[in-house]
C-alpha positions in Angstrom: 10.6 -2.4 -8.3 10.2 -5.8 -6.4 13.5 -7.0 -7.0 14.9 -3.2 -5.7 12.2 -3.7 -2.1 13.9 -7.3 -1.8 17.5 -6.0 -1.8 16.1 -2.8 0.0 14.9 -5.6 3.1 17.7 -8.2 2.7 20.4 -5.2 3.1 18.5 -4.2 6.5 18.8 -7.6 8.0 22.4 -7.2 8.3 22.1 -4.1 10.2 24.1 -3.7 13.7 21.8 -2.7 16.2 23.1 0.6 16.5 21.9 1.1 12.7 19.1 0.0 13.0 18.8 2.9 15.9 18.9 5.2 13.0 15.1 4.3 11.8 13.6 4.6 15.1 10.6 5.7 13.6 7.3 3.2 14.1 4.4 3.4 11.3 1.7 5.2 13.6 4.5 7.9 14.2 5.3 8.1 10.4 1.6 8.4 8.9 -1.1 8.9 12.2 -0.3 12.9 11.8 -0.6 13.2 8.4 -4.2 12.0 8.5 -5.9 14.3 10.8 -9.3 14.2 11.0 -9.7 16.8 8.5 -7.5 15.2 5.8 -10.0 11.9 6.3 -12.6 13.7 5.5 -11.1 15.0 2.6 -10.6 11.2 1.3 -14.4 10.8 1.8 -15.0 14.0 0.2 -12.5 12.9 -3.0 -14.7 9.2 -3.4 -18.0 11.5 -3.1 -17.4 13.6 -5.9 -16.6 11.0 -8.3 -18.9 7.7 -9.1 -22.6 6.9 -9.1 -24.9 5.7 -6.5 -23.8 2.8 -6.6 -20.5 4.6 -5.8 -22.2 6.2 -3.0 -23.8 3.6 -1.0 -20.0 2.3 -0.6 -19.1 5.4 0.8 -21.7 5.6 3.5 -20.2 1.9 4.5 -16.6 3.3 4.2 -17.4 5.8 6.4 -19.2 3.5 9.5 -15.5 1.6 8.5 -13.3 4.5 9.3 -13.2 3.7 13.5 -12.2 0.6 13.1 -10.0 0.9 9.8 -7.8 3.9 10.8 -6.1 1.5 13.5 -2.6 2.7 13.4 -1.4 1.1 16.2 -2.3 -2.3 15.0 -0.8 -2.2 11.7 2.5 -1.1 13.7 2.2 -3.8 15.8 1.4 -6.3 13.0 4.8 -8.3 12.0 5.5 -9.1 15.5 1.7 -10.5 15.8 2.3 -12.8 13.0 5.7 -13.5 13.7 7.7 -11.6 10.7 10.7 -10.3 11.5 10.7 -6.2 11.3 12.3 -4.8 7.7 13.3 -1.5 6.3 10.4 -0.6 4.7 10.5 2.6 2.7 7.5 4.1 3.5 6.5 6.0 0.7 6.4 3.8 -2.3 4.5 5.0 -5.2 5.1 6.3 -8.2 6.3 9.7 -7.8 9.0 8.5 -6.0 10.3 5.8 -8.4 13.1 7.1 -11.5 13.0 5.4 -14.3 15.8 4.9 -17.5 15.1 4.5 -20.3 15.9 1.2 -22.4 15.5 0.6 -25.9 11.3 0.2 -25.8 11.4 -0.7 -22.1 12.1 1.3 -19.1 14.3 0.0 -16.3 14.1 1.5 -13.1 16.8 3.6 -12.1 16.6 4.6 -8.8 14.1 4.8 -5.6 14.1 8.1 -3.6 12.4 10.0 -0.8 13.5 7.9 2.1 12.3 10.3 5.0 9.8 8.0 6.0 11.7 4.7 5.8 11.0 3.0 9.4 11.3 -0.8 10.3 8.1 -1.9 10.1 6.0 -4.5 8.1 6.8 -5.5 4.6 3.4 -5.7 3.8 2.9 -2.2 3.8 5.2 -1.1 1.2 3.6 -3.5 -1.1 -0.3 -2.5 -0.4 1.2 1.1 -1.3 2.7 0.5 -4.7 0.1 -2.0 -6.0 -2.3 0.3 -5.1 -1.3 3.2 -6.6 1.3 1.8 -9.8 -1.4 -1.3 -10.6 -4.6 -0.7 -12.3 -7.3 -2.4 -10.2 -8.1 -5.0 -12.0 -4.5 -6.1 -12.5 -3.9 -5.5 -9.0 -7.1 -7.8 -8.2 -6.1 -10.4 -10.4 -2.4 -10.6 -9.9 -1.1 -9.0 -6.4 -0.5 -13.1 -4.7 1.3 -14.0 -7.9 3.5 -10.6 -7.5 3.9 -11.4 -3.8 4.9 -14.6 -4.7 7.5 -13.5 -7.3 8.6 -10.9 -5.1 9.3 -13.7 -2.5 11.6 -15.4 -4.5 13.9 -12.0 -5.1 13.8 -11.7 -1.6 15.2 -15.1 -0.9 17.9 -14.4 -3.8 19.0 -11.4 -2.0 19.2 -12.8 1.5 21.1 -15.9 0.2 22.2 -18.0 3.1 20.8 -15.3 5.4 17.7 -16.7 7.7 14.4 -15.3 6.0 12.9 -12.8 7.9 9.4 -14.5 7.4 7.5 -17.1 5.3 5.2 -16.9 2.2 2.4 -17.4 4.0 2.9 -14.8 6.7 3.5 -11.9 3.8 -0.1 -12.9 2.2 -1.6 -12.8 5.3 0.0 -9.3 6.4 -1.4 -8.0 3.2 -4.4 -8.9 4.0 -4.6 -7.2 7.2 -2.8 -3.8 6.2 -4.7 -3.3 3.1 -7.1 -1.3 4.3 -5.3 1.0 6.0 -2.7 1.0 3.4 -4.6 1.6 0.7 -6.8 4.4 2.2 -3.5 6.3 2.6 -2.9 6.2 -0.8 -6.0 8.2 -2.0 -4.7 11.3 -1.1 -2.4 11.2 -4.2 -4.7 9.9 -6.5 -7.1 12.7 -5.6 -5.2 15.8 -7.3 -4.6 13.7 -10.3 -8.3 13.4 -10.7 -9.0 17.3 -10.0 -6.5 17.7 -12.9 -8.3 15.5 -15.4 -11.5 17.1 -14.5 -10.3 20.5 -15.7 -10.3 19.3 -19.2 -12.3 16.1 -19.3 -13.4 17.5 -23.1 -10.4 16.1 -23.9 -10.5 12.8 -25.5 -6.8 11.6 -24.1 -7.8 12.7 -20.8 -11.2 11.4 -20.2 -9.3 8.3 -20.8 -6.8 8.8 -18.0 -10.1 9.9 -16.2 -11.8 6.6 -16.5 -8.1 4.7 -15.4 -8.3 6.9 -11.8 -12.0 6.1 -11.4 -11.2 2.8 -12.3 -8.5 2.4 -9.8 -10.7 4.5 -7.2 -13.5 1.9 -7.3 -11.2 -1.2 -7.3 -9.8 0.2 -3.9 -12.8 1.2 -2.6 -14.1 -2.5 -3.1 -10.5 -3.8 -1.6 -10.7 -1.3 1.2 -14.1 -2.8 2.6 -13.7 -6.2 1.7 -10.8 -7.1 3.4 -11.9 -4.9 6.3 -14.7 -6.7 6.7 -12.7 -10.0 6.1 -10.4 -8.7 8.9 -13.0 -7.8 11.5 -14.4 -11.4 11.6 -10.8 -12.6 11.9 -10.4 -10.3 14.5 -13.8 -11.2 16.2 -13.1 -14.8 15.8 -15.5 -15.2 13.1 -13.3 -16.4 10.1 -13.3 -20.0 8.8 -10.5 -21.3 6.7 
């Protein structure tokens, strides 16, 4: 999947102006009307239903987050804030929209699809999305600056002797500041997966699966308001290296 993103931005840096007129799309128009006010509050509604009160109290401080967290704009405007050069960024990657072949025990992948809301945007943000929802949440904890890193290195395979379109450095730090965002909109699909294994939790296979999503849902959570809190003392001038 990395190595099919890097060859997915390294193609769109030797695109002609005028092809690049074909993705005129910009992040805020590709997700801001999906989530209207009403589908937020069914994200809030989905973490409500499922956890403890521990669960809970992280909710309440999700949801004095949301003004602040559902910036659009400034995730839009992010790679030319930090200096990365815009890439073709799919827009949608997650699992449902990634094919796979099989291959002996392994599975190659075989294709990517749904490219209706590929924009030029931040690469960032097509990373916070499949993390999130292909990577458990402690692997994606525990791992997501070594997979950056590797996925660094297929990009500079792929661009070759082309200029890179930004540094190591500058992709870390763009995750940092899309994740919340990011990884808010991707609890919409995790949420009918969970209504489905609560229809037969009795079963033992899928009160496993069940305890993977909550899992997952809690990690997020935890990501969502730590680096938006980390983000808002940047932004306030608060943060100390």
């Amino acid at each position: 999947v990395l190595r099919a993103k890097a060859a997915l931005e390294a193609l769109s840096l030797r695109f002609t102006s005028e092809e690049k007129k074909q993705f005129t799309a910009n992040f805020t128009e590709v997700f801001a009307d999906f989530y209207t006010e009403e589908a937020v509050e069914d994200v809030v509604k989905y973490f409500r239903d499922f956890g403890d009160k521990k669960f809970q109290e992280k909710i309440n401080k999700l949801e004095k987050a949301l003004p602040n967290l559902l910036d659009f704009p400034a995730v839009e405007r992010l790679a030319d804030e930090i200096g990365m050069q815009r890439v073709l960024c799919h827009g949608d990657l997650w699992s449902m929209n990634l094919l796979w072949r099989p291959s002996g025990d392994d599975l190659n992948l075989a294709a990517m699809i749904d490219y209706q809301l590929a924009h030029m945007g931040c690469a960032a943000t097509d990373l916070v999305r499949v993390f999130s929802a292909c990577l458990s949440g402690k692997d994606r904890q525990e791992h997501w600056e070594k997979l950056l890193e590797e996925f660094y290195e297929y990009l500079s395979e792929e661009v070759s002797d082309t200029k890179m379109p930004y540094t190591l450095e500058q992709l870390k730090e763009s995750y940092r500041q899309s994740f919340p965002l990011c990884a808010f909109l991707i609890v919409p699909m995790i949420g009918p997966m969970f209504e489905m294994l609560c229809k037969n939790s009795e079963d033992e296979k899928q009160r496993e699966f069940l305890g993977m999503a909550t899992e997952k849902s809690e990690c997020l959570l935890d990501d969502i308001l730590y680096f938006h809190e980390r983000n808002m003392k940047l932004t306030n001038g608060k943060l100390l290296n």
